[in-house]
N, C-alpha and C positions, 0 to 999 in steps of 0.2 A: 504494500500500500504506500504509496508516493503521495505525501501532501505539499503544502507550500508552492512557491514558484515553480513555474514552468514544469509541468507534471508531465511524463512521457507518458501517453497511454500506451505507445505501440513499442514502449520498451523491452525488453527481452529482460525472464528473471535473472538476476545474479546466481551465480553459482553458488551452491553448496557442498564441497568437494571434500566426504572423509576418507579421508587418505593417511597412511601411518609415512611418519617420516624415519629417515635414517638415525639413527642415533649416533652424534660425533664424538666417537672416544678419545675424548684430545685432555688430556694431562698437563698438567704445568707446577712448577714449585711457586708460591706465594713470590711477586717479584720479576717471575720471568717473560717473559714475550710468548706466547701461546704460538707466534711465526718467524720461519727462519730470516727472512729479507724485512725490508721496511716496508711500512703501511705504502699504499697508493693514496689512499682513500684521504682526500684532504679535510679539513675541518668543514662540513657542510652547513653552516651556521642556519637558521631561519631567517626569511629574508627580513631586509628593513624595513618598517612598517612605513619610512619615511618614503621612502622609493616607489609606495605603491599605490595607486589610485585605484578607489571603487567603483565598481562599473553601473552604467546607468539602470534606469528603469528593466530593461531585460536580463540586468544579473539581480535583480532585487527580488522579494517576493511582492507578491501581488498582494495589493492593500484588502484587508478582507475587514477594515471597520474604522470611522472617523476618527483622528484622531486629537489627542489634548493639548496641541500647543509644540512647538519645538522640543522642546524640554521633560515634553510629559510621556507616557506611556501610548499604546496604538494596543487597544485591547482585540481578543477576538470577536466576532458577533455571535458566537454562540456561548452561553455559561453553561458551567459543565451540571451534570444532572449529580442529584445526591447519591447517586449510587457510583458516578466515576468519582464523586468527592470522597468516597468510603473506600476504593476501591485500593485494596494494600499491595504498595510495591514496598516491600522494609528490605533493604539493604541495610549492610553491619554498619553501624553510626561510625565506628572506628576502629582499626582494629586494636589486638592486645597489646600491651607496650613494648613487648620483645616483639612486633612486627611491625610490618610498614610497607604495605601488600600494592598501594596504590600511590601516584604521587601527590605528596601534601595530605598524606598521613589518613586521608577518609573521604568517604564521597563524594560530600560535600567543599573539598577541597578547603578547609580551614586552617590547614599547615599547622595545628595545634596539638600536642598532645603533651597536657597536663604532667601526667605521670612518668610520662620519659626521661631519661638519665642521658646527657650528652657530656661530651669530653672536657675535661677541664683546666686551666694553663698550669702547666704547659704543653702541648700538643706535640704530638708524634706518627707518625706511619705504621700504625701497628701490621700492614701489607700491603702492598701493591701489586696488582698481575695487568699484563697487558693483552689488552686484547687485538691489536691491528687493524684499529681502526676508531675513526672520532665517539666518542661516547658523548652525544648532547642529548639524550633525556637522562630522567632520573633513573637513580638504583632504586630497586624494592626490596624489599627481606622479608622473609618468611620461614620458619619449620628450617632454621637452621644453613638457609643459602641466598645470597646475593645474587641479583637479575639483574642483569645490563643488556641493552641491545646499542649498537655499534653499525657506523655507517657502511662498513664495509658488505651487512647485511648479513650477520645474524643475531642470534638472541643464546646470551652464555650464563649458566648459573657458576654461581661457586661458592665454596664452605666459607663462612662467616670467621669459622676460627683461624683458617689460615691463609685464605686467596687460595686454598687448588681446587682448579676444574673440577665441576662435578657432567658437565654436558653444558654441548654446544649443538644449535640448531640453526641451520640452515634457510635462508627465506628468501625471495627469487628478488628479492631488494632493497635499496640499503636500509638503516632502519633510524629514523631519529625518535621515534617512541618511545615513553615508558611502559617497560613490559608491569605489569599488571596481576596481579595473583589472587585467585579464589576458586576453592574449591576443588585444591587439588588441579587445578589447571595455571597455566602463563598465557594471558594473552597479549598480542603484540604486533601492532601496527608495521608496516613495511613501504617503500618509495614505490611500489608496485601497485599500489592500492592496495592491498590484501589485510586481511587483517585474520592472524592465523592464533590457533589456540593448539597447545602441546601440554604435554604429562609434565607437573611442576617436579615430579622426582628425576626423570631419565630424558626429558627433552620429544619425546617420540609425539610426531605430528594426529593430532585429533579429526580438528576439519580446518578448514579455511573458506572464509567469504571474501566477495572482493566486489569491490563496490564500481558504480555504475560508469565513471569515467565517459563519457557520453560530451563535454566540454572541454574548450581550445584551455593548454597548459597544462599541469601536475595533478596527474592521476594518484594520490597518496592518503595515508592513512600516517599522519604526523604526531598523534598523542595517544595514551592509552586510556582503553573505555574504563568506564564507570561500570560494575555487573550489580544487578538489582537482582528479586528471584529472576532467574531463568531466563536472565535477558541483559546484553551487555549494550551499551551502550557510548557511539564513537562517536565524532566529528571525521568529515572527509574533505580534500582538498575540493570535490566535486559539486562542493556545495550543498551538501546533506548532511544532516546526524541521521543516524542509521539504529534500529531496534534490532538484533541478532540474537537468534535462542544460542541459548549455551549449552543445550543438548546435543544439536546439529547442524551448525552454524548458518542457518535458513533465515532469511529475512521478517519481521515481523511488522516494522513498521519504516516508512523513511520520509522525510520531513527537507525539503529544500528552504532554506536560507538564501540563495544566489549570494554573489561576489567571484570575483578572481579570488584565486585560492581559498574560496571556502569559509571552513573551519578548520584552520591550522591546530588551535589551543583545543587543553582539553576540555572535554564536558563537564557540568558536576549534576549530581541526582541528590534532591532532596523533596520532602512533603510531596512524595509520588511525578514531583516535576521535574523535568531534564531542562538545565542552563545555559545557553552555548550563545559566544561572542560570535562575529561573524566579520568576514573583509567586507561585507556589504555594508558595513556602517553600524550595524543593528544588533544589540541583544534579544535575545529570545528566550521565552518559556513555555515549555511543552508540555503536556500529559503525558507521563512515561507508559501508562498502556493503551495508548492509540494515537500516539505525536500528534493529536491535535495543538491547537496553538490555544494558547493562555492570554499572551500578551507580549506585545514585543516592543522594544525601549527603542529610540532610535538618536540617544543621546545629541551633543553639540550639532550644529549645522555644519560643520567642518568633521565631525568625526567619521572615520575610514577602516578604521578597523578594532577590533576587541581583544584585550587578555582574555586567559580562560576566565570563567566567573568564578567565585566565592562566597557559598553562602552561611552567613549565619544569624540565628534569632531572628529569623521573616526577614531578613537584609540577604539582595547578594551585590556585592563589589566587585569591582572589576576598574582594571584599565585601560586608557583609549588612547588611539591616537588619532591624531598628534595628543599631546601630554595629559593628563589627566586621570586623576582617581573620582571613579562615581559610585552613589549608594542608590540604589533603585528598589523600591520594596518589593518582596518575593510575590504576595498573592495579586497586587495587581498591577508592577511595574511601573507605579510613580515616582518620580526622583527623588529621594529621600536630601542628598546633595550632590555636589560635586567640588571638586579641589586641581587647579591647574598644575601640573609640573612641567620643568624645565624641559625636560627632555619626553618619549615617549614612556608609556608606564606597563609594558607589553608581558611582564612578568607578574602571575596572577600573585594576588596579595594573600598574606595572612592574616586571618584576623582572632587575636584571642583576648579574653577577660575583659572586654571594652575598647578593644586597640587595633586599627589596622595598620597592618606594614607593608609596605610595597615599594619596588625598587625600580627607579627606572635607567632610560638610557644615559642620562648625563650624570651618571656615577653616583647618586644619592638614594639612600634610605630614608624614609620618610615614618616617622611613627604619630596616625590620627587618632585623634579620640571617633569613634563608633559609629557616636550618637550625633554627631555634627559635623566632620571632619574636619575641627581643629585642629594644628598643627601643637603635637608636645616635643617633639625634637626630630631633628634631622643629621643623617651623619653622611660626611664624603667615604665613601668606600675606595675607591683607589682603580674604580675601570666600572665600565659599564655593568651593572645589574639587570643579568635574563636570567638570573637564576630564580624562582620563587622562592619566596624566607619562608621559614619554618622557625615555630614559635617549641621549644621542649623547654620548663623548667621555667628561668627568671632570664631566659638568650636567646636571640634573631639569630639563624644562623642563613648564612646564603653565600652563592659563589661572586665572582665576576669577570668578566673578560680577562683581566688583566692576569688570571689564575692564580686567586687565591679563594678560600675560604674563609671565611670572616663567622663572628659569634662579636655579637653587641647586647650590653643590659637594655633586658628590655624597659627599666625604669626611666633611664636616661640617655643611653647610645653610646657610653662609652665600650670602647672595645675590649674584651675579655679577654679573645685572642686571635691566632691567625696563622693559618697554613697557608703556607706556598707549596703549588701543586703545578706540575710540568708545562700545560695549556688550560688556555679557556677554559672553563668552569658555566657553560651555561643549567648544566646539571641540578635540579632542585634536592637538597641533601634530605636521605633518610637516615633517620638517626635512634639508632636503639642499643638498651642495655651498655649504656659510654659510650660509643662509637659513632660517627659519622662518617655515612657513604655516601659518595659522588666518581663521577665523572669526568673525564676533559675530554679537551679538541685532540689532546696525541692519542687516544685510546686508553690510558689506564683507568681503571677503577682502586679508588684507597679505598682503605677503611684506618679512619685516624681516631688516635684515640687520648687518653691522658699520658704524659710520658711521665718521667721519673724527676720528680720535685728534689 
């Protein structure tokens, strides 16, 4: 079922292809290079939001209700019946504190978790493995092993205790997604469109769906879904967020946004709603069991593209560009506020115990109050901020271009501490049981921990 813009009736369905994959029995000691020559695969950054214009009326979705003003929401014209309002999608609010299964720590992308233990100064490399090639999403952890996916195009688990290979998986393209974990499964976007799901223990391929690619530009699946019951839920370059059963990887529902490139960022699922920013200018909210549309934001007159959203306590957040943090209430999309920054703000925010954090392009961290978006401090980070911050304990913690990892109080923004890590750091850190995991532009994965006081 295709909602939204420009609907193909005489589309053809997308594939549903279970198929078992090869299992890569590739070994490595904590540290070493997983290959013998050097990467090819250069750092494939996500493009500049600045470079990109939204395309007009026929990459938009088609207006389905009057709307409140510039500023205001574009609701649907149908309200939903009390029975889609009761209707339970309960995904895990978060996962356990020894995990960090999805990126920014839970569905709803809050980048918070309270009860986490992260590392403390002074820091250290408790391993490093390289995989060959750029790692720009985030690492997840689960049941004991770190997930990375890497541009070179595939998706590698490894032991948390020491960086060695537990399995490598193959994908017909490169991959800047976060792989994704529930339920005993990884799922994991790829440059091919594909979006494939494998056995979280051994890597061995499940199914794969691959999305419609039907429009001029990149065919890709650039973030990793959101899984609700029995239904995972992505953003695509092709301008859809897509409904996928996670039994058989068949399509349930699919919902067009238009723009060039889509929905790069990821999704987030909360109160049965799916949230997705969009290069067409426009936030959206969907009914996660039948992508109908809820309401959709269509921020500044100048705005062009969206962070992934953010949502917490009936608020989701998000960044736009050109620059700016906005609050848009979750049930009907009215602009709660907005706050200008310097640069663009293209890295989804965190928000925890009243405070959102978010980082943008002209190297600053920015901590608002919730409820208004007053400004309580701001810090220079030292390179550009595409990392999203993650809030564990009383520390921001986030990367930057410039390759490092940063941890800031989150009281005031002074710095705590600071790894230097080989490249870019667009990688959003997962952080459990001490440790912080990330990625860079040369392929490695750390995992840093407290060093020796």
């Amino acid at each position: 079922m295709d909602r939204g813009a420009e609907a193909d009736a005489g589309r053809l369905p997308r594939r549903a292809v279970l198929r078992r994959g090869l299992l890569a029995g590739v070994g490595a000691l904590g540290g070493c290079s997983l290959f013998d020559g050097p990467s090819t695969d250069g750092p494939e950054g996500p493009p500049d939001p600045d470079d990109v214009t939204a395309t007009g009326s026929e990459g938009r979705p088609t207006p389905t209700g009057s709307g409140t003003g510039t500023h205001g929401a574009e609701p649907a014209d149908r309200e939903p019946t009390p029975a889609e309002r009761e209707r339970a999608v309960t995904p895990d609010a978060q996962s356990p504190a020894g995990e960090w299964r999805v990126a920014q720590a839970d569905d709803a992308r809050t980048g918070w978790k309270a009860d986490a233990l992260g590392p403390e100064s002074p820091v250290e490399t408790a391993w490093s493995v390289g995989l060959g090639g750029g790692v720009q999403g985030s690492v997840t952890v689960a049941d004991g092993l770190a997930y990375a996916g890497r541009a070179g195009g595939s998706v590698t688990a490894v032991e948390t205790v020491d960086g060695v290979v537990r399995w490598m998986h193959e994908l017909d393209g490169g991959v800047r997604a976060t792989p994704t974990v529930a339920d005993g499964l990884v799922y994991c976007g790829d440059e091919s469109g594909d979006l494939v799901a494998v056995d979280a223990a051994d890597g061995t391929e499940q199914w794969s769906f691959s999305v419609a690619g039907d429009r001029p530009g990149p065919t890709a699946v650039r973030s990793g879904p959101v899984v609700g019951e029995s239904v995972a839920y992505v953003g695509a370059t092709d301008g859809r967020v897509y409904a996928v059963g996670t039994d058989d990887g068949g399509e349930r529902w699919s919902f067009d946004v238009g723009g060039f490139l889509g929905v790069v960022a990821p999704v987030a699922l909360a109160d049965s709603r799916v949230f997705a920013g969009s290069y067409a200018g426009r936030l959206y909210a969907l009914d996660a069991g039948d992508g109908s549309e809820r309401w959709r934001y269509p921020g500044m007159d100048e705005t062009r593209a969206w962070s992934g959203p953010t949502v917490a306590d009936g608020v989701v957040y998000a960044g736009g560009v050109p620059g700016g943090v906005f609050a848009v209430d979750a049930g009907d999309g009215s602009e709660r506020w907005h706050v200008s920054t310097d640069r663009p703000a293209f890295a989804s925010p965190a928000v925890a115990d009243g405070t959102v954090y978010a980082g943008t392009d002209g190297g600053n961290v920015l901590a608002l109050a919730a409820a208004d978006g007053s400004e309580r401090w701001r810090r220079e980070a030292g390179g550009a901020v595409k990392s999203s911050p993650v809030v564990v304990g009383e520390t921001v913690v986030f990367g930057t271009t410039a390759g490092a990892v940063v941890a800031l109080d989150t009281a005031d923004g002074r710095e705590r501490w600071r790894f230097d890590a080989d490249g870019a750091v667009t990688s959003s850190p997962a952080v459990v049981d001490g440790r912080a995991y990330v990625g860079d532009a040369t392929g490695q994965v750390y995992a840093v921990g407290t060093g020796e006081r």
